[in-house]
C-alpha positions in Angstrom: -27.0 -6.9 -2.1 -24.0 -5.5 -4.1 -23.7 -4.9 -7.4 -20.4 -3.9 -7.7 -16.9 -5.3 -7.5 -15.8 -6.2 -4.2 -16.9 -8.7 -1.1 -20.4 -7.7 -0.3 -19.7 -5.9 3.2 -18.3 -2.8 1.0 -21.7 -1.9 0.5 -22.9 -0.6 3.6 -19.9 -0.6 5.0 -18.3 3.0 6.6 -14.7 3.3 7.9 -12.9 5.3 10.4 -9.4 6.7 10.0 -6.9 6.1 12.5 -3.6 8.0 12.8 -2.3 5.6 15.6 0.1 7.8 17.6 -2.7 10.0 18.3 -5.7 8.2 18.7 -5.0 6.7 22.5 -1.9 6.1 24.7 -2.2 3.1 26.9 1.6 2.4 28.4 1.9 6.1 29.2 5.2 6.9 26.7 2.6 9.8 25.3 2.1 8.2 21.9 -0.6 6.4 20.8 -0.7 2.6 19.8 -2.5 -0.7 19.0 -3.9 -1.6 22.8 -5.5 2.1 22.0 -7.1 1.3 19.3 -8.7 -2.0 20.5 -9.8 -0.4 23.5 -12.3 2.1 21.4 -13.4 0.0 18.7 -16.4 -0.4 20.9 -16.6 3.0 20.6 -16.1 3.6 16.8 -18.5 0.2 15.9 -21.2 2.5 18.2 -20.5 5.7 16.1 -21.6 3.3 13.1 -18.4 2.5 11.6 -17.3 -1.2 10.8 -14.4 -1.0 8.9 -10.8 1.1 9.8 -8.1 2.4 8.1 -4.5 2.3 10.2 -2.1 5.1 8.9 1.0 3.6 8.7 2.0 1.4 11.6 5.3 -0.6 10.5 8.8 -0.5 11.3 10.3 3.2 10.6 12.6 6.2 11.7 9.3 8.2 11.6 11.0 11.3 9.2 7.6 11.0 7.3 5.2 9.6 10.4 5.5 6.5 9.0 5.3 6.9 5.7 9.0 5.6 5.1 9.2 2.3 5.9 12.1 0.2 7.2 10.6 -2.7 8.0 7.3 -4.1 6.1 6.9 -6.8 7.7 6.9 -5.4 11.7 5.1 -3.4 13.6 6.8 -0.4 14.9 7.8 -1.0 18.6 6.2 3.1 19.3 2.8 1.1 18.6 3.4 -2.9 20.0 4.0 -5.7 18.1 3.2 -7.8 15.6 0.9 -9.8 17.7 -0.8 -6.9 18.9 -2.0 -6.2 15.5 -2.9 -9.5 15.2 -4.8 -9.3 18.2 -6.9 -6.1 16.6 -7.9 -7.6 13.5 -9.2 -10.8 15.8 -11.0 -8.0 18.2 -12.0 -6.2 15.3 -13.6 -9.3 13.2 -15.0 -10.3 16.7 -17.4 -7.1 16.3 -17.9 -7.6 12.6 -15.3 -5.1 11.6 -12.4 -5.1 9.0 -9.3 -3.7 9.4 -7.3 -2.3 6.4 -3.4 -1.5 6.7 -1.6 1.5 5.0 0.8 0.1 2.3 3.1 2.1 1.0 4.5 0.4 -2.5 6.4 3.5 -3.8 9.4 4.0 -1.7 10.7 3.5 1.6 12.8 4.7 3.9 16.6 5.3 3.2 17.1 2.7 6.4 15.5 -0.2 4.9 17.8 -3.0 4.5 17.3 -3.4 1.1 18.2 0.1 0.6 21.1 -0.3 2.2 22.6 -3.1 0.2 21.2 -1.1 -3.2 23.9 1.1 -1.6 27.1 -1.3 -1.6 29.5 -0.6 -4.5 29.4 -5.0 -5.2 26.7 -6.0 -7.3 23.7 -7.8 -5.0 19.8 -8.9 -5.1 19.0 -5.3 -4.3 21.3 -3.5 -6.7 18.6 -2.5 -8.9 15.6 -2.1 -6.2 16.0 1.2 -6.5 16.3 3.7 -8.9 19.8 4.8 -9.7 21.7 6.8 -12.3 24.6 6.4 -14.0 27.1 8.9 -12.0 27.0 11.3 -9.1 27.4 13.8 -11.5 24.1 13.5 -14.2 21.5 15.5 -13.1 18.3 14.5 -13.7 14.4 16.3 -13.7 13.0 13.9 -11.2 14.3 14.8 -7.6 17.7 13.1 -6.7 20.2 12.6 -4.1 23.8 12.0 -4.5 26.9 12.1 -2.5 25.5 9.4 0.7 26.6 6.0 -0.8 29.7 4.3 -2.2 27.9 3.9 -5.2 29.0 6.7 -8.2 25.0 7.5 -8.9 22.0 9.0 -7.4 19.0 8.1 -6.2 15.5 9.0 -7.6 13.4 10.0 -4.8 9.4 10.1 -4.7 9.0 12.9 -1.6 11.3 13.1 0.9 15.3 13.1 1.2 14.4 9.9 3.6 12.2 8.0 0.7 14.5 6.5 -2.2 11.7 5.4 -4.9 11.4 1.8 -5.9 12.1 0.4 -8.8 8.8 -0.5 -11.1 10.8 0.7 -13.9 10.0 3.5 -16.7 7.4 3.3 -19.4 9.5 5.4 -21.6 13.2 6.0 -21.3 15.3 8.5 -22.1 18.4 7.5 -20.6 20.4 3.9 -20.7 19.9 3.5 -16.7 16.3 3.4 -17.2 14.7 -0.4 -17.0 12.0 -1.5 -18.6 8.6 -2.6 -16.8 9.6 -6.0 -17.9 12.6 -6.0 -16.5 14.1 -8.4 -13.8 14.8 -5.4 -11.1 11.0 -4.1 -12.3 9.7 -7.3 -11.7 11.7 -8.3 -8.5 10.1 -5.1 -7.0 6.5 -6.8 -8.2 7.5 -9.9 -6.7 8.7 -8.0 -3.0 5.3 -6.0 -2.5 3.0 -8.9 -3.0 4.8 -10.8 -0.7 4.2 -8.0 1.8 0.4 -8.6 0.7 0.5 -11.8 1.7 2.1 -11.8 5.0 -0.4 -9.3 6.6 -3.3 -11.4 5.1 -2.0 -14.3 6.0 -2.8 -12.6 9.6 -6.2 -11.5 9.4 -5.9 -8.0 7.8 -8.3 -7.3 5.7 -6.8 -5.4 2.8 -4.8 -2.2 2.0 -5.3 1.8 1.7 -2.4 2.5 -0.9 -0.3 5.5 -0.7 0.8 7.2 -4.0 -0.8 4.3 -5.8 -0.2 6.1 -9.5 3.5 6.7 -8.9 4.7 3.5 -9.0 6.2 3.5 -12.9 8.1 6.4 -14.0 7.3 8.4 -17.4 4.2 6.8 -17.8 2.2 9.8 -18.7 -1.1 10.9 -17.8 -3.2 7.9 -18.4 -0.4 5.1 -16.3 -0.9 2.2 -18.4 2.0 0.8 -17.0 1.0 1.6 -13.2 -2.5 0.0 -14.1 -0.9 -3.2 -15.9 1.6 -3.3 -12.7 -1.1 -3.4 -10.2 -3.4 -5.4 -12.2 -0.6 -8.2 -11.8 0.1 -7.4 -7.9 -3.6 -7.4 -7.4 -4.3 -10.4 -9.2 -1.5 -12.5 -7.6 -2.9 -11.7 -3.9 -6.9 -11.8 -5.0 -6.0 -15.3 -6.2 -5.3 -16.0 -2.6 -7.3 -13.7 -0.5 -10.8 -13.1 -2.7 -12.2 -11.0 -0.3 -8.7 -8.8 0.3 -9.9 -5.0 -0.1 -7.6 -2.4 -1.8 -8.3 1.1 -1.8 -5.9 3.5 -4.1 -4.9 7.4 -3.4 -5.3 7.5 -6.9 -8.2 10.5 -7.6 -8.8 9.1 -11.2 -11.1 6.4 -10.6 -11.2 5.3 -13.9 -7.9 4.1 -14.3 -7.7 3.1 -10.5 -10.5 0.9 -11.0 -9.2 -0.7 -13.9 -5.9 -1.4 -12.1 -8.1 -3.8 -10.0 -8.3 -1.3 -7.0 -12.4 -1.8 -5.3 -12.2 1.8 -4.5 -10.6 5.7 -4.9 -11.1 8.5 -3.3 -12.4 12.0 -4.3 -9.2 14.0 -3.4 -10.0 17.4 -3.2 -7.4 19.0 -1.2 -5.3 22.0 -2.1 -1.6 22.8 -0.4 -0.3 26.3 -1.2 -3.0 27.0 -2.8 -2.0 24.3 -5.8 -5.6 22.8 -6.9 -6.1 18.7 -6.9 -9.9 18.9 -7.1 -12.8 21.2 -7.2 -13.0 23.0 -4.0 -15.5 21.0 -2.2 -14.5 21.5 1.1 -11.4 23.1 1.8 -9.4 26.0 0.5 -6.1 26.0 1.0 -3.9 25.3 4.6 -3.0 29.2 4.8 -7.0 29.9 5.2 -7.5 26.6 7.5 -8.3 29.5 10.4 -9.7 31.9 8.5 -13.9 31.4 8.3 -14.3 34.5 6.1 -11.8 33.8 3.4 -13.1 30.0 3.0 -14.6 29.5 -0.3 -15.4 25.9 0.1 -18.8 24.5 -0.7 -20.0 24.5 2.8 -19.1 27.6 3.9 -22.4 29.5 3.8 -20.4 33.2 3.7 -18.0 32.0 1.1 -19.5 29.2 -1.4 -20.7 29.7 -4.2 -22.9 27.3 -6.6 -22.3 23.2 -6.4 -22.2 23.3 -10.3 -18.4 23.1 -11.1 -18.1 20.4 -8.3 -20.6 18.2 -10.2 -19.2 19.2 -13.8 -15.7 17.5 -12.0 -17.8 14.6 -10.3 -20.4 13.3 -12.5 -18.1 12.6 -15.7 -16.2 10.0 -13.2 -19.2 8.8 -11.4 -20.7 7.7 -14.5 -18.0 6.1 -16.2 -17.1 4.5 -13.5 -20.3 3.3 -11.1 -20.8 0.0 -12.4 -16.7 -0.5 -11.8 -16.2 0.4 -8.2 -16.7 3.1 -5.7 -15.7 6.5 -5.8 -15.2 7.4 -1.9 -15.7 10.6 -0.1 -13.6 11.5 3.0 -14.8 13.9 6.1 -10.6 14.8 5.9 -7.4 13.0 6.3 -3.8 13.1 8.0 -3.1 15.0 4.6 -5.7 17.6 5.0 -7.1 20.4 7.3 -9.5 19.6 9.5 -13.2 21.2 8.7 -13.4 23.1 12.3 -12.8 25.6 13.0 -13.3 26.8 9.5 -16.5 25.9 9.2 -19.1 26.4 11.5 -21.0 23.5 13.7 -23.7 24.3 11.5 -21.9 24.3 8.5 -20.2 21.1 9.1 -23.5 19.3 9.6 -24.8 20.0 6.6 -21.3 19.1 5.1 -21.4 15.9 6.9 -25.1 15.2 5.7 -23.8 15.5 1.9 -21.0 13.3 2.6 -22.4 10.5 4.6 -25.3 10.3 1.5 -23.4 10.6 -1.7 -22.0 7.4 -3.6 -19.4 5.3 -2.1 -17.7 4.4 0.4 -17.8 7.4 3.2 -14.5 7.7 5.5 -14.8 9.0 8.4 -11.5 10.7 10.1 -10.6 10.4 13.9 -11.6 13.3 16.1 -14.4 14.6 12.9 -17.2 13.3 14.8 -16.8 15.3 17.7 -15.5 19.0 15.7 -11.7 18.7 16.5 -9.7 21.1 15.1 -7.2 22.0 12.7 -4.7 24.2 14.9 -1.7 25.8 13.9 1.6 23.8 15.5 4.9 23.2 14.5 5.8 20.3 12.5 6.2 17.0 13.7 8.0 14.3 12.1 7.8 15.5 8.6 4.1 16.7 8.9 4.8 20.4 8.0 1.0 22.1 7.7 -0.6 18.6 8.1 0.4 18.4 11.4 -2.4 20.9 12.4 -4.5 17.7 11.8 -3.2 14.9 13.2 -3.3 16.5 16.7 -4.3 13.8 19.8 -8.0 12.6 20.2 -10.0 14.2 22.6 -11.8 11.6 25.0 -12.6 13.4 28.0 -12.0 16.6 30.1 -9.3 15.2 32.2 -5.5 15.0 32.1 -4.5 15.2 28.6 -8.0 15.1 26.9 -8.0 11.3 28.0 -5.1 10.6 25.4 -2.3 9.9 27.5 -1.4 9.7 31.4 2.4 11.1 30.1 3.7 14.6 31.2 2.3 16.9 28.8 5.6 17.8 27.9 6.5 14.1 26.4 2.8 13.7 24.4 3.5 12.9 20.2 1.8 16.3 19.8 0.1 18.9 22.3 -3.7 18.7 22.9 -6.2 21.2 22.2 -5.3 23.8 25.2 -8.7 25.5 25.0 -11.0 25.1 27.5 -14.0 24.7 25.9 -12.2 22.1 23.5 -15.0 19.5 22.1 -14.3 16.0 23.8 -16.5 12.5 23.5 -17.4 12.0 26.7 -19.2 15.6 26.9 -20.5 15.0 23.7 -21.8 11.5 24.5 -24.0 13.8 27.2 -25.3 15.9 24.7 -28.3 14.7 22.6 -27.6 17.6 20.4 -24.1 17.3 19.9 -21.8 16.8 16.3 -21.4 13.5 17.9 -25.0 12.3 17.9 -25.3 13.7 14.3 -23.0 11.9 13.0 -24.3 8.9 14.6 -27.9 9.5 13.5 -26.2 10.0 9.5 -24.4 6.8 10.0 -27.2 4.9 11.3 -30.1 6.6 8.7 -27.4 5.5 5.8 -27.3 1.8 7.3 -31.2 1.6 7.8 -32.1 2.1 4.0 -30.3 0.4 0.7 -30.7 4.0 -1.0 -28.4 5.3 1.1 -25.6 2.0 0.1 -22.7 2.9 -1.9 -23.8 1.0 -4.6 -27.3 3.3 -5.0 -27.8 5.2 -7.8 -26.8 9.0 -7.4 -29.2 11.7 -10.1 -29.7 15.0 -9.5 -32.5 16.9 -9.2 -31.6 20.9 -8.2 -28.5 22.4 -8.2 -28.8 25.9 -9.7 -25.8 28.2 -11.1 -26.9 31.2 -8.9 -28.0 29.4 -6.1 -26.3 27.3 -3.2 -29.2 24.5 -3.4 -28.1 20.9 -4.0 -30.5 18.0 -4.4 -30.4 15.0 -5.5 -31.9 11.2 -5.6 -30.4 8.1 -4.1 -32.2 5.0 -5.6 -31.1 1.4 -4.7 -30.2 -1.3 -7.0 -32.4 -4.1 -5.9 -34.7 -3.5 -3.4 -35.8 -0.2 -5.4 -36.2 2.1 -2.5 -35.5 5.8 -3.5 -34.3 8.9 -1.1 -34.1 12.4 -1.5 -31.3 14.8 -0.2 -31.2 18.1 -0.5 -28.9 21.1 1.1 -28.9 25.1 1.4 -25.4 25.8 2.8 -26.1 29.2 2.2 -27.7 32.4 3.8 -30.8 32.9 2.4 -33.7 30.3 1.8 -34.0 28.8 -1.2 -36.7 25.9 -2.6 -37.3 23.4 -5.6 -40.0 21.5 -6.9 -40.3 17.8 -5.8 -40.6 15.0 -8.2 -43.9 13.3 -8.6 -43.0 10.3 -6.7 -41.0 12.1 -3.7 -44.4 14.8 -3.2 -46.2 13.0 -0.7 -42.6 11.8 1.5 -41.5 13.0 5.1 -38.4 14.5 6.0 -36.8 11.0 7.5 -33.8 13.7 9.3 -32.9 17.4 9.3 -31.0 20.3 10.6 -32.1 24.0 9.9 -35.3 25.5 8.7 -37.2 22.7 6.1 -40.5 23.0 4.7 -42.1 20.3 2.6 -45.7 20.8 1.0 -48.0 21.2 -1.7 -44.7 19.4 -4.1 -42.3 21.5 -2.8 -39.5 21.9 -0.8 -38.0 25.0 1.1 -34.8 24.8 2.7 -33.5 27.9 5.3 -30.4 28.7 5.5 -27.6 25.8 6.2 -30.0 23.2 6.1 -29.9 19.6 5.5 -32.9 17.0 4.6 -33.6 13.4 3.8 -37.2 12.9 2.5 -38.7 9.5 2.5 -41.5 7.7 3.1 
């Protein structure tokens, strides 16, 4: 049973990414869609996941895959329609799954209708949806556009050209076409996302990812109290409603996530450019995403170095925060470069073994289960150096990987041209493949309560010169406790076992493990749980 926040399912629960115009094709226009992803969730309920997260799937003129939307409240015709989203979250809850949608509160896309009337020169409902300055002519530190409406101002943009920010208003203002968070434009824009809440609720999904949940006030500083008071009324409106709705925030700072009322953040540690957002855990940067010998990730056993400074990041959040939510790790994302090839199999096994143990809830992306790879392609619909990641799933050895019966030619993105390219059907073959390890993670983690997300996390090795990382999972109520340890380094390296885990059995491995006489000796990238 839970103890935290949250409907109870969260606490064994495990979710699979989805970026839907590459996961499987089914009407043969070369990009993927919602028939594709009912047809496999068969296949990702057998991998051991029972919840998804959909990447954006609404209305938009894809200049950010999706990620600028122009239409909240439909499904973009690339992927079906709104009843065939309906018809996936029936499917899915049919299985004992949950669906979760990807909102995104912050912006949308310049072609959104109420961006268009914030353009008009008369005065309207959406004059002050977004956020606009005084004159074409004042400047501004935040990134602007002017010159593209009848309107003498600019427009305050959160990424793209193509993503005009919303108007939550500005905790501090420094200049007289600022509004307040208490404004009626600031609260208008309130009012407008939680009805966008409610509709998908109201049929059958089962909560929200949130994109660039921290950005939604301006000049709130590095603590957002006004983001967290702004969510904690959106929230509270729709969990009056929908009590077992679940949020998750791209937030990274659980503690003020958490208090905003979101049930879950993730761990981001992913570095663009070399820019840091995170101790490197497990990747780099995107320039060494090919490059096994200059990866200095945790896992990379020729690279790594000590778990220490990940853990002097972690643990100060895990323990002010474990008794307010979960702190979620993620395998990657449509933001980040895929493990493989920069990692070994070996490597990413271990990897995977840390990930699919620790606290939280674990998210698994598409294509990770099987090794895809990050590859270096051009961009596609304002992916730039992500797009190396969001490349199509790989089913089976025939035409087009088993994505897509299109020409080649007209596919969202070209599949792995190598040969010897992993694919799920092969691996499905192969007792010993990524796939089956994966599987055996996911269903170890579901078999025991130590392994929840709710379990308590201590550790118990993890030297400054050494590679070694163990640690203790202990559940809440039934009081079952598990130990996980990991070498993924090059030489073998051992600890001492606690009084209570001496006389256990390793319950799985990979690599060289030794347990006796109340110790433990790992080889090199190796991988244990010890039970009894």
């Amino acid at each position: 049973m839970a103890n935290l926040p949250g409907p109870e399912w969260l606490d064994d629960a495990v979710f699979y990414e989805i970026y839907p115009q590459s996961f499987l094709d089914t009407n043969g226009d070369g990009i993927g869609d919602i028939p594709g992803i009912i047809d496999r969730l068969d296949y990702v309920r057998g991998l051991g996941c029972d919840a998804l997260w959909i990447n954006p799937c609404f209305d938009s003129p894809f200049k950010d895959a999706g990620y600028d939307v122009s239409d909240y409240m439909k499904v973009a015709p690339r992927y079906g329609t709104n009843a065939d989203l309906e018809r996936l979250f029936r499917e899915a809850h049919s299985r004992g799954m949950h669906v979760l949608l990807d909102l995104v509160p912050g912006h949308t896309s310049e072609e959104h209708p109420w961006f268009r009337e914030s353009s008009r020169v008369e005065r309207n409902e959406y004059t002050d949806r977004y956020i606009w300055t005084d004159s074409a002519f004042e400047g501004y530190s935040m990134p602007f556009i002017g010159g593209e409406s009848e309107r003498d101002a600019t427009y305050i943009l959160n990424f793209f050209k193509c993503q005009p920010a919303l108007n939550y208003g500005f905790a501090t203002r420094d200049r007289k076409w600022q509004m307040s968070t208490d404004s009626p434009a600031a609260r208008a824009t309130r009012r407008a996302m939680v009805d966008v809440m409610r509709f998908w609720l109201s049929r059958g999904c089962d909560g929200f990812r949130v994109d660039m949940a921290n950005s939604l006030v301006k000049n709130d500083g590095d603590d957002k109290p006004e983001t967290i008071r702004a969510w904690q009324e959106m929230l509270g409106a729709v969990r009056s409603e929908y009590p077992d709705a679940v949020f998750v925030s791209e937030w990274g700072t659980p503690a003020q996530s958490l208090e905003a009322g979101f049930d879950m953040d993730f761990y981001l540690d992913w570095r663009w450019n070399g820019v840091p957002n995170g101790y490197n855990l497990l990747a780099r940067n995107v320039d060494g995403a090919l490059n096994v010998r200059d990866d200095h990730s945790y896992f990379s056993a020729h690279g790594g170095g000590s778990v220490r400074p990940f853990l002097d990041q972690y643990l100060p959040q895990y323990e002010a925060t474990r008794s307010k939510g979960r702190f979620c790790f993620i395998t990657c994302n449509h933001d980040t470069p895929r493990m493989a090839p920069r990692l070994t199999d070996r490597e990413r096994r271990v990897g995977y073994g840390m990930l699919f143990t620790m606290p939280g809830v674990p998210f698994l992306y598409y294509g990770d289960e099987i090794g895809m790879r990050y590859r270096d392609i051009s961009t596609k619909e304002g992916g730039y150096a992500r797009t190396g990641s969001r490349t199509p799933m790989q089913w089976d050895g025939g035409r087009n990987d088993g994505f897509s019966t299109a020409d080649p030619e007209n596919l969202y993105l070209p599949v792995d041209p190598d040969p010897h390219a992993p694919n799920v059907a092969e691996q499905q073959d192969d007792s010993d493949s990524m796939l089956h390890w994966v599987e055996s993670l996911l269903r170890l983690r579901r078999r025991h309560p130590a392994l929840s997300s709710s379990a308590r996390l201590d550790v118990v090795a993890a030297p400054e010169d050494g590679r070694l990382f163990a640690y203790r999972r202990t559940a809440a109520d039934e009081g079952e406790s598990l130990l996980v340890a990991l070498n993924p380094g090059l030489s073998e390296e051992g600890f001492d076992l606690p009084a209570d885990a001496a006389a256990g059995r390793s319950l799985l491995s990979v690599g060289d493990v030794r347990i006796g006489g109340g110790r433990a000796v790992l080889g090199p990238r190796s991988f244990v749980v010890v039970g009894k």
